[in-house]
C-alpha positions in Angstrom: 15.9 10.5 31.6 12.4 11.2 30.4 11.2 13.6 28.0 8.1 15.2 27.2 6.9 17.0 24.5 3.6 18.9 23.7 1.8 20.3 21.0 -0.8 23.4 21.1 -4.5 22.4 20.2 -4.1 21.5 16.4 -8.0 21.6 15.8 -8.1 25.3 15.7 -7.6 25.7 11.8 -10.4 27.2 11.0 -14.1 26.1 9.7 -14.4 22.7 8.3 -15.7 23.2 4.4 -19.0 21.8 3.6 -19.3 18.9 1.6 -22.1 18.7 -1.7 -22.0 20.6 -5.1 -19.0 22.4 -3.9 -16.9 20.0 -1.6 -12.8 20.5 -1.7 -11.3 19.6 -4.6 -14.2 19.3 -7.0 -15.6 23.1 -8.4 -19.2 23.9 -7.9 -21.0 22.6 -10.7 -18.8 19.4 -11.5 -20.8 15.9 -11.6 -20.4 14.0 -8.3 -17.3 11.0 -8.1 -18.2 7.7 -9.9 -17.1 4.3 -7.8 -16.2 1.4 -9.0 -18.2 -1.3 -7.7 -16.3 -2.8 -4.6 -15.4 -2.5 -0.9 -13.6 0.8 -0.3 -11.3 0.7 3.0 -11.4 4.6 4.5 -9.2 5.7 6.5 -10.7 8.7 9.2 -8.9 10.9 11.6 -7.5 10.2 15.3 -8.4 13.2 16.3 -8.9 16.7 14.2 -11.2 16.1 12.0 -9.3 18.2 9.4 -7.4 15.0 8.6 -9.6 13.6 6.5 -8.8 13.1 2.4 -10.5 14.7 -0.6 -10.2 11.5 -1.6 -11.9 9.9 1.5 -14.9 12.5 1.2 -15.4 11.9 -2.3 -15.6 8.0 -1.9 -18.1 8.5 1.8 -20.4 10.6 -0.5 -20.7 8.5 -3.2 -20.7 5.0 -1.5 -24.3 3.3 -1.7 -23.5 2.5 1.9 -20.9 2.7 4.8 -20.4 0.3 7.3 -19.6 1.6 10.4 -18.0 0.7 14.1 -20.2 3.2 16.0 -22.7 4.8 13.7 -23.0 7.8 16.6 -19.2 8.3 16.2 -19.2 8.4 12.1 -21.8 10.7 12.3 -20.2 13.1 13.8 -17.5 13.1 11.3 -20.8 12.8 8.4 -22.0 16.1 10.2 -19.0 18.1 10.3 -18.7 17.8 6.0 -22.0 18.0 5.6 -22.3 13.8 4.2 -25.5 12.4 4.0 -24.4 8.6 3.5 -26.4 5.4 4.8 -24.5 4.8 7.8 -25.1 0.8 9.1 -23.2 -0.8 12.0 -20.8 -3.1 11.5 -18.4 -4.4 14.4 -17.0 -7.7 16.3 -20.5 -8.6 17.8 -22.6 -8.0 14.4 -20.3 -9.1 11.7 -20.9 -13.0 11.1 -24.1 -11.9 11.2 -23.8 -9.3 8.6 -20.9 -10.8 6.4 -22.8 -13.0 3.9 -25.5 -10.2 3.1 -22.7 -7.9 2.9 -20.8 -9.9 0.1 -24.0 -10.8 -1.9 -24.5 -7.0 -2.2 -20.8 -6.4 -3.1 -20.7 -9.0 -5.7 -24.1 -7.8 -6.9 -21.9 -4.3 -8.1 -22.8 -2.9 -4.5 -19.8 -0.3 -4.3 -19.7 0.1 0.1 -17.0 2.0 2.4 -15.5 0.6 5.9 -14.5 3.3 8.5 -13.4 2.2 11.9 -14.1 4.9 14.9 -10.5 6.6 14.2 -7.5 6.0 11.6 -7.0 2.7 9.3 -9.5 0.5 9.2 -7.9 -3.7 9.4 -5.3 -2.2 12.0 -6.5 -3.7 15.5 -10.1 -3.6 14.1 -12.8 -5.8 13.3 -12.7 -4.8 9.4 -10.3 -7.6 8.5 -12.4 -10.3 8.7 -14.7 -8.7 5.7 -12.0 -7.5 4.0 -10.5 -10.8 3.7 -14.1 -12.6 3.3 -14.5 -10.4 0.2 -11.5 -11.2 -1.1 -12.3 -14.5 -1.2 -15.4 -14.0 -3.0 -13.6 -12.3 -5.6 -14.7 -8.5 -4.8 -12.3 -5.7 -5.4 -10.8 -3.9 -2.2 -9.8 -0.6 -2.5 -7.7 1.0 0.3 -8.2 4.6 1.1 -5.3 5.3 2.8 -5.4 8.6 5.8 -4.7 8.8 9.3 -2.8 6.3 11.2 -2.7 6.3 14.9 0.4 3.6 14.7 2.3 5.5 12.1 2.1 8.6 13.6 3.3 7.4 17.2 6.3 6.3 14.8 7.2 9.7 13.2 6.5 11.2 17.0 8.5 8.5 19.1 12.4 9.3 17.4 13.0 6.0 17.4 14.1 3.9 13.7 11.2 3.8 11.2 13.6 2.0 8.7 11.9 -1.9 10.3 9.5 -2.1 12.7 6.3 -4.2 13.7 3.1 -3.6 14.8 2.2 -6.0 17.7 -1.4 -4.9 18.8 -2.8 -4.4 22.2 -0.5 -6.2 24.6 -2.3 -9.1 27.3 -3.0 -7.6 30.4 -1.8 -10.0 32.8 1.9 -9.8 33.9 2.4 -13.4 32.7 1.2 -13.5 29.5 2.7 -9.8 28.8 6.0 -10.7 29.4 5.8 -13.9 27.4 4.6 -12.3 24.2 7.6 -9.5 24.8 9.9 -12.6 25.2 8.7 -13.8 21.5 9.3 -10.1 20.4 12.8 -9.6 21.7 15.0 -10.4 18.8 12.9 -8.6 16.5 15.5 -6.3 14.6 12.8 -3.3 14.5 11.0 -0.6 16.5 7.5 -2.7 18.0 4.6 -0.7 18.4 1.6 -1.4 20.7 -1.2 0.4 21.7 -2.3 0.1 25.6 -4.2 1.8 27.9 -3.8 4.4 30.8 -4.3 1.7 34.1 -2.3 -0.9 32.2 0.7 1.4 30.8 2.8 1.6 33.9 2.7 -1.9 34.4 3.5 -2.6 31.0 6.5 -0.5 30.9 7.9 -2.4 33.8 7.5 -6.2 32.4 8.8 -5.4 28.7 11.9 -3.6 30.8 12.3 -7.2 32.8 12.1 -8.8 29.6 13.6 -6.5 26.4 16.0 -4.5 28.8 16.5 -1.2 29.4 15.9 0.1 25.5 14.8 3.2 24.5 10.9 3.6 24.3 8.3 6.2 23.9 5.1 6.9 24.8 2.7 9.2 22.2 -1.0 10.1 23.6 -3.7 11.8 22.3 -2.2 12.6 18.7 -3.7 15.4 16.7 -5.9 15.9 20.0 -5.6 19.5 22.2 -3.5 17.5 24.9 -1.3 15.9 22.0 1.9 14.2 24.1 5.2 12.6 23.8 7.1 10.9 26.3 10.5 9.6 25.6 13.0 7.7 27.6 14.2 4.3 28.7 11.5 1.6 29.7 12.3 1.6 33.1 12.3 5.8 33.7 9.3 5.2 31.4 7.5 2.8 34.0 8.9 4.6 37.2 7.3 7.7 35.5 4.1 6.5 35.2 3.7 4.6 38.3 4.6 7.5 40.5 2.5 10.4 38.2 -0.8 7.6 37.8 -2.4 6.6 34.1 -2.4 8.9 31.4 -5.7 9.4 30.1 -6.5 9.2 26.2 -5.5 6.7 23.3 -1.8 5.8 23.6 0.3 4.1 21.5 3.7 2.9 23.0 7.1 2.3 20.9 10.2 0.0 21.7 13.7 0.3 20.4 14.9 -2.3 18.6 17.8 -4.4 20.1 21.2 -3.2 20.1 20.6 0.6 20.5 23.1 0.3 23.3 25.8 -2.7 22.2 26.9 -4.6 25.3 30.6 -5.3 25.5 32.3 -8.0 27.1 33.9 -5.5 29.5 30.2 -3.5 30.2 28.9 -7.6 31.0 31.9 -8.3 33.2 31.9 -5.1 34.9 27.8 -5.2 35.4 28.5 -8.8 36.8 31.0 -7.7 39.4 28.7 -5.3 40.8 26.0 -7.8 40.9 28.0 -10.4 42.9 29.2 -8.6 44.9 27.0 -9.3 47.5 24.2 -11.7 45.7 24.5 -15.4 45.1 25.5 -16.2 41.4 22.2 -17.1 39.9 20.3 -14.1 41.0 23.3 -11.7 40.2 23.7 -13.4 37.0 19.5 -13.0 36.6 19.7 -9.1 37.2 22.1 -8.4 34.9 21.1 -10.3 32.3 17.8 -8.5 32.5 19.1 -5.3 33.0 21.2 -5.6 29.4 18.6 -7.8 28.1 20.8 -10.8 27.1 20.3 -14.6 27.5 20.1 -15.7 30.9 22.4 -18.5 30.5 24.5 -17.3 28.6 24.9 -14.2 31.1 25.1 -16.7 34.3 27.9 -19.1 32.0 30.3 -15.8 32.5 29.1 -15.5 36.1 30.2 -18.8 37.0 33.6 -17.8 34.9 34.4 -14.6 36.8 33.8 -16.6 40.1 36.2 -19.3 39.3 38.9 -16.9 37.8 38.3 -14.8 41.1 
């Protein structure tokens, strides 16, 4: 069974507060934040803007620079709270290039903020590589910690948050995808991917050939007007989705962990019966192995048993 749940338009909270003498959190009249010199990771929102920190405004103001993905995406956010920092590009095709200046000027006392186009910087984003270069070099990195595409699918999706892993963006041949979820299956955790709207269906269908049919979830535009979750199994997820067409918007989708539904000897046997009924041994004992997501010898081991006990 699949369920869906919406949320009204979350952006209409009012006026977004201007940001200078007067910005949230600081009275009219108080000096502007000092920084520290060193490379400040800020998080931004995924959607409403009004998810941004005071703390986040207060280091984006007072930043000698901030290093952008999309400079015309950041400055949208720069407009809406009235910032007037020294946006720069930064992103996979500019950043060898831009790296070495980048870490003379931090270790020169430069004090520079990293955004990404939405949420935490480092997560599926070209950041890392200069947060790990500075590192190196013996700068101080700061996180400023906000919005979280990932961790909010999470508290949406119902499924455990006590272990789980982010996996990234899953390959998008059928191949490769189901050999990566093969790696992932006896991890005792919730995974998290984000994928897109041609590719989800699809998607759905190999990690249900592969993990079984757990649990799953699919969250879309979060904090956006058209805000979604989907929940069910993978395979009502994936016949959902191939018969309704792609979802549009950024979506992140969430796997149970193994073991949601604990397979007994008597479910196996009974699931087997069915299956050979009708099928030779190795593709019966290939179904339902993938159906329950167990090992495929092991499953077709008990086949061969049932066969010979009759």
């Amino acid at each position: 069974m699949v369920e869906a749940m919406s949320s009204p338009d979350p952006s209409d909270s009012g006026a977004i507060p201007a940001v200078g003498d007067s910005r949230p959190g600081h009275p009219k009249g108080q000096p502007a934040v000092s920084l520290d010199p060193g490379l400040y990771v800020v998080s931004t929102p995924i959607g409403n803007l009004r998810d941004i920190t005071l703390r986040a405004l207060d280091v984006l103001t007072a930043a000698d620079e901030v290093l952008a993905e999309d400079t015309r995406v950041a400055g949208k956010l720069m407009s809406a709270y009235g910032l007037k920092a020294r946006l720069s590009p930064y992103h996979d095709h500019n950043g060898a290039e831009r790296r070495p200046g980048l870490i003379r000027a931090l270790q020169g006392g430069a004090k520079i903020a990293l955004i990404s186009d939405a949420g935490t910087p480092l997560v599926s984003d070209p950041g890392w590589k200069l947060a790990h270069e500075a590192l190196e070099a013996g700068v101080k990195v700061i996180p400023i910690p906000g919005a979280s595409a990932m961790l909010a699918g999470l508290v949406a999706s119902g499924l455990p948050s006590d272990k789980f892993l982010f996996a990234g963006f899953l390959p998008p041949k059928s191949g490769a995808r189901k050999s990566a979820a093969e790696a992932l299956k006896a991890v005792p955790g919730t995974l998290i991917f984000y994928e897109s709207g041609p590719r989800l269906a699809d998607a759905l269908a190999d990690l249900a050939s592969v993990l079984g049919d757990r649990d799953a979830a699919v969250t879309r535009e979060l904090t956006k007007m058209f805000e979604e979750t989907r929940r069910g199994t993978l395979a009502d997820l994936a016949t959902h989705y191939a018969e309704s067409g792609p979802p549009r918007g950024e979506i992140v989708l969430l796997v149970g962990p193994p073991g949601e539904h604990e397979v007994t000897p008597e479910r196996l046997d009974a699931a087997l019966r069915d299956a050979l009924d009708g099928q030779p041994t190795k593709a019966a004992a290939n179904a339902v192995a993938e159906a329950l997501g167990l090992p495929k010898r092991d499953v077709y081991q008990r086949a061969l048993q049932l066969k010979a006990d009759g």
